[in-house]
N, C-alpha and C positions, 0 to 999 in steps of 0.2 A: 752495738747490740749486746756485747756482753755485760756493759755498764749499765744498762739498759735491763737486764735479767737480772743482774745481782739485787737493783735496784726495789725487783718487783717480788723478790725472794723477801727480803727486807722491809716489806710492806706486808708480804704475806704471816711474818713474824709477828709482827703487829696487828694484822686483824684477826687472825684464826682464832676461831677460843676452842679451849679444849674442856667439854663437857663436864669431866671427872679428873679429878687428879692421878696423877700418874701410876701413884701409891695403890691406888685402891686397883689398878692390872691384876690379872694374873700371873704368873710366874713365868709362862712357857712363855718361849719367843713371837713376837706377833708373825701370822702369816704375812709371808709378803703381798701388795695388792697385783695381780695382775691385770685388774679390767675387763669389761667384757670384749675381750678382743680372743677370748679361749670360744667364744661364738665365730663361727667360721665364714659369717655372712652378718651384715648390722642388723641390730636391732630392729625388726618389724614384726608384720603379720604372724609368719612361720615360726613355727617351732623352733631350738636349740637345744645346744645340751646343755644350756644355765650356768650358772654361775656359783659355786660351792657357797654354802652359806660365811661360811668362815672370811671369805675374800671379798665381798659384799664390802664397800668401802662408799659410806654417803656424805655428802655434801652439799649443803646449802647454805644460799645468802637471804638476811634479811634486810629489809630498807632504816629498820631503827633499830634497837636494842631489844634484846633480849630481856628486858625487863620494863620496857614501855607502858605496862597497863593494860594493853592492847595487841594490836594485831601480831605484830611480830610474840608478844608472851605466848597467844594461844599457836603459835608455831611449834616453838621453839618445847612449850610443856608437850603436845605432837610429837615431835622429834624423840623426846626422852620416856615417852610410854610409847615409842614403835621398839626403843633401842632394849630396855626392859622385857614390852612382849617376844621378840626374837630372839633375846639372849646375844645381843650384839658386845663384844667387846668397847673399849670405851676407844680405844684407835681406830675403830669402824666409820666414827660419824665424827666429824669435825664440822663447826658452823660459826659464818662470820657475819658480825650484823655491824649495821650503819654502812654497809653499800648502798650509796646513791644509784638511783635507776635513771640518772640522764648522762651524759656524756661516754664517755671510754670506759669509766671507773665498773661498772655492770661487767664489760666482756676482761677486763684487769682480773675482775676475783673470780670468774669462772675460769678462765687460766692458770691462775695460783691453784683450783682445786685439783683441775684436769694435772697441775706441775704433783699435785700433793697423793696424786693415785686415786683419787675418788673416781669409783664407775657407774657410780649412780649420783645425778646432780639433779637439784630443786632450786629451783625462784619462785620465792613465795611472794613477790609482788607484782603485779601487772604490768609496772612501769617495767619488768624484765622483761617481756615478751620480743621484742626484737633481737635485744644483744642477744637471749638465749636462742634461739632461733639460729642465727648467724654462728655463732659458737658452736652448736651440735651438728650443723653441716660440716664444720672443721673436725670435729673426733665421731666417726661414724659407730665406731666401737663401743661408745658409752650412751648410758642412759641418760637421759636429761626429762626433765618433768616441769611444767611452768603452769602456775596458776591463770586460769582462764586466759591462756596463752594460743599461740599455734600450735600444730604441727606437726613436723618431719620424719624420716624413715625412724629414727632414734629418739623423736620428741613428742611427750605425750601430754597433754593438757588435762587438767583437775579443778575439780570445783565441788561446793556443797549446794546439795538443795536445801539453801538457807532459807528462803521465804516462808515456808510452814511454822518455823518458829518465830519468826519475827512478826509475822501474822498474828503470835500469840502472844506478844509484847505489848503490841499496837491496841489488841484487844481489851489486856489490862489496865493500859493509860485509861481508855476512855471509860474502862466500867468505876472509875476512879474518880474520872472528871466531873464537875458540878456544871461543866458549861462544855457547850458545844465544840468548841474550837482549840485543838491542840495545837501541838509546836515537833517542830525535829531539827535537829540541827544537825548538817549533814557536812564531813568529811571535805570531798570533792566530786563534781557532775562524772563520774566515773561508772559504769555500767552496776558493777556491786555494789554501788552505794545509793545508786536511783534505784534499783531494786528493794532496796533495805526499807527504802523513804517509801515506795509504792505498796509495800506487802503491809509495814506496818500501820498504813494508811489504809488498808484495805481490811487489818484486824479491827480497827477502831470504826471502822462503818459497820461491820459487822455487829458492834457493838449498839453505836447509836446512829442508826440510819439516818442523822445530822451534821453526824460528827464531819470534822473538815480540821488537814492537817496543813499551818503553816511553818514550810521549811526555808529556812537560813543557810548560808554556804558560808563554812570557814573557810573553805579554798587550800586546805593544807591537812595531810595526813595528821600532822603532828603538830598542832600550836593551842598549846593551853589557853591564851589570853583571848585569841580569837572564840574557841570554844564560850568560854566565860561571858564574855561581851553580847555573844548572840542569843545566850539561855537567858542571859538576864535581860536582853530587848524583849525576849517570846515571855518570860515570867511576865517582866510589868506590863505588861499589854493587855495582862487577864488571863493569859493563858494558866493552867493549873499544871498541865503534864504536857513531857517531854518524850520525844524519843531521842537516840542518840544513834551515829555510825562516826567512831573514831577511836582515837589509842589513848586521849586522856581521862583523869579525873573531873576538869572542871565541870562539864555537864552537870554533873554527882551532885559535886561542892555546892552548886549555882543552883539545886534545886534543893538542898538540906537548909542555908542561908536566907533563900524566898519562903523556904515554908508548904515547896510545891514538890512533885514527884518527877520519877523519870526512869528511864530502862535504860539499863549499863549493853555494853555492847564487847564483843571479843570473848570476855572473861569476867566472871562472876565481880561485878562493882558495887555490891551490898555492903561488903566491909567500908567503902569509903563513904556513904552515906545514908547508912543502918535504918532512918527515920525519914529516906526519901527512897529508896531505891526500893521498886516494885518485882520487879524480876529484870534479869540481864540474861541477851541473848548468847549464846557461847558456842565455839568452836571447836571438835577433838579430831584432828587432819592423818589422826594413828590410822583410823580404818584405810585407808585409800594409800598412807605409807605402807603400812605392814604389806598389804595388797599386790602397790607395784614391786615390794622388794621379793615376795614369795612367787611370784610371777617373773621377775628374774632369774630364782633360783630353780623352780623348777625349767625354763625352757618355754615358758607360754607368754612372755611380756609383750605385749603390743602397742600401739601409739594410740591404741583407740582412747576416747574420755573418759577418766570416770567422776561418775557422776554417785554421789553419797547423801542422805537426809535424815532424818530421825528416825525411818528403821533401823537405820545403821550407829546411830549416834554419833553422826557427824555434826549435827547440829542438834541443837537443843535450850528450852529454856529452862533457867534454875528456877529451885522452888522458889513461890509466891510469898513475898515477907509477910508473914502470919503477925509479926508487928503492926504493921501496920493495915494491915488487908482487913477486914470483914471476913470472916466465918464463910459467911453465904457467898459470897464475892468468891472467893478463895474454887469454892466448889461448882460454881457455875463455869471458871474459868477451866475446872482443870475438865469438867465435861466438855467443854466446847475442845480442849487439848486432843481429848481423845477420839473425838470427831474426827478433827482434821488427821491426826495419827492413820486411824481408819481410814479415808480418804472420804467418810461423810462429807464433811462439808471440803470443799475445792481452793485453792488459792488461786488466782488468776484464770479464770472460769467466765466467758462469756455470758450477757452483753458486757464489753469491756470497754471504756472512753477514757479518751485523754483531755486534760483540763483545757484544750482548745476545742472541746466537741468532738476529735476526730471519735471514728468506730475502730477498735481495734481487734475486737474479737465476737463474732455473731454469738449469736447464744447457744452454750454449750460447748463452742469450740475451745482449745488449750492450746498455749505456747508451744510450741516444738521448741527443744532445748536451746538451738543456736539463739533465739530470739529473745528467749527471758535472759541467757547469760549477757546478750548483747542490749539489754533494754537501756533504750535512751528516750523514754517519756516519762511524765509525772500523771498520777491518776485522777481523775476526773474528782476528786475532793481533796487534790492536792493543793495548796493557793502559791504560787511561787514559778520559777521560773529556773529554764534552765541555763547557767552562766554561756 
């Protein structure tokens, strides 16, 4: 056991990165962390007396790097505009990425955090939802937060309402496209990422009550080649525009190359292909961090969900490249923006079908949260299948 601990110290050496250099500290001594264990009952419902802001100590694990392109970047940029808006010391937040979310390795780094004094822990990948889960039954004391996760007296689950913007991704493909039939190429059959695929297929009908989106599986968070291979099946096909949900460039690449367009996904992807890239859908997970951390500190934190969208600028999409866009294009898009901002126009808004026929929502009816976060169909103009 003890070869066994030293072992995982020694690993914890190795994966932790530390935000800021040490140098740029302030002088005084760091507060020591004690944890929410100065709550005299765990983390739930009920009130406490919080937790000082000063002793606020957070931690999270990402599934790739910190500089992926993608999903783990618009974390981790989250992470460092919560640590900025609160005035967090830079010994406050420690964050480790390339924890894999299968095997042991998941509950390994939530242990090295809970070893490291963090009292407030995030997994910001799906594939975390069990280890974390299992883990904050073991430390009742601390906070734990899991994207579209479960959970527990201590564990609270987080998401955006992403569809609104990606609705208006979808929208600009097709006010782009000369023909009918787009492309997406999608991550993995994962609930946020069939959502991505269904919203932005549901902008592009809005568009062109023709339009019809076909999606590709690269079956992996993270594989460039795979991404590559499948935008340029859906380019030579005829297709003109793409949408995208993953963490690399190639998408980008593959549609600057063909000569076709596409929407970056995570994090603003204009820069990688200036003369394809129409707008990209983006992430800011600050609102919903700052949120649970000031909800620790005053005494009011609870396991309830939060749920955040483009009032809140949790989600959003970048301006429209005026490069390449039409004028008119530009302004019809950012009207229909403000529609749906308004709640004019609806996203996932009965009558609603899935590409087998079924009925999924009568008319006028809306998803209740648990169902869009858990959506496992493809929409009725989607052409493709789910793995």
């Amino acid at each position: 056991m003890r070869k066994s601990k030293l072992i995982a110290l020694m690993l914890a050496v190795a994966l932790i990165i530390s935000t800021f250099a040490a140098c740029s500290q302030s002088g005084e001594e760091p507060t020591k962390t004690t944890g929410a264990s100065q709550n005299t009952e765990a983390p739930s419902g009920t009130e406490t007396a919080g937790i000082p802001l000063e002793e606020i100590k957070i931690g999270a694990i990402f599934n790739t790097n910190k500089e992926d392109g993608g999903w783990s970047q618009a974390m981790y940029e989250s992470f460092l505009r919560t640590k900025e808006e609160l005035g967090l010391r830079d010994d406050q937040l420690i964050l480790m990425e390339e924890i894999a979310d299968t095997g042991t390795v998941t509950e390994n780094a939530l242990e090295m955090l809970v070893d490291s004094g963090c009292n407030m822990i995030f997994g910001t990948s799906s594939g975390y939802t069990n280890p974390t889960a299992t883990t904050s039954e073991r430390y009742p004391d601390i906070y734990f937060h899991q994207f579209e996760g479960k959970t527990t007296d201590n564990l609270a689950s987080f998401t955006a309402r992403d569809y609104q913007a990606i609705f208006m991704a979808g929208y600009a493909a097709a006010k782009m496209s000369s023909v009918d039939e787009l492309g997406f190429v999608a991550a993995q059959p994962q609930a946020s990422v069939v959502r991505a695929v269904n919203a932005w297929a549901e902008g592009a009908e809005y568009a062109n009550p023709d339009a019809t989106v076909r999606v590709v599986w690269s079956n992996s968070w993270y594989d460039p080649a795979a991404d590559k291979e499948n935008a340029n099946s859906l380019f030579d096909s005829g297709i003109e525009a793409l949408g995208y949900h993953g963490s690399t460039t190639a998408v980008m690449q593959a549609a600057a190359e063909k000569g076709g367009y596409a929407t970056g996904f995570h994090i603003d992807m204009k820069s990688y292909a200036p003369d394809a890239v129409l707008t990209s859908f983006v992430w800011d997970w600050s609102p919903i961090f700052t949120e649970f951390v000031e909800e620790a500190v005053a005494g009011t934190w609870t396991n309830a969900t939060k749920f955040k969208g483009l009032e809140e600028g949790a989600a959003s999409v970048t301006p429209y490249n005026a490069d390449i866009m039409p004028a008119d294009v530009i302004a019809d898009c950012e009207a229909v923006e403000a529609k749906v901002n308004s709640g004019e126009i609806k996203v996932f808004v009965g009558p609603l079908y899935d590409n087998k026929g079924n009925q999924l929502l009568e008319d006028g009816e809306e998803f209740e949260d648990e169902e869009w976060i858990g959506m496992m169909y493809l929409a009725d103009n989607v052409i493709g299948e789910l793995p």
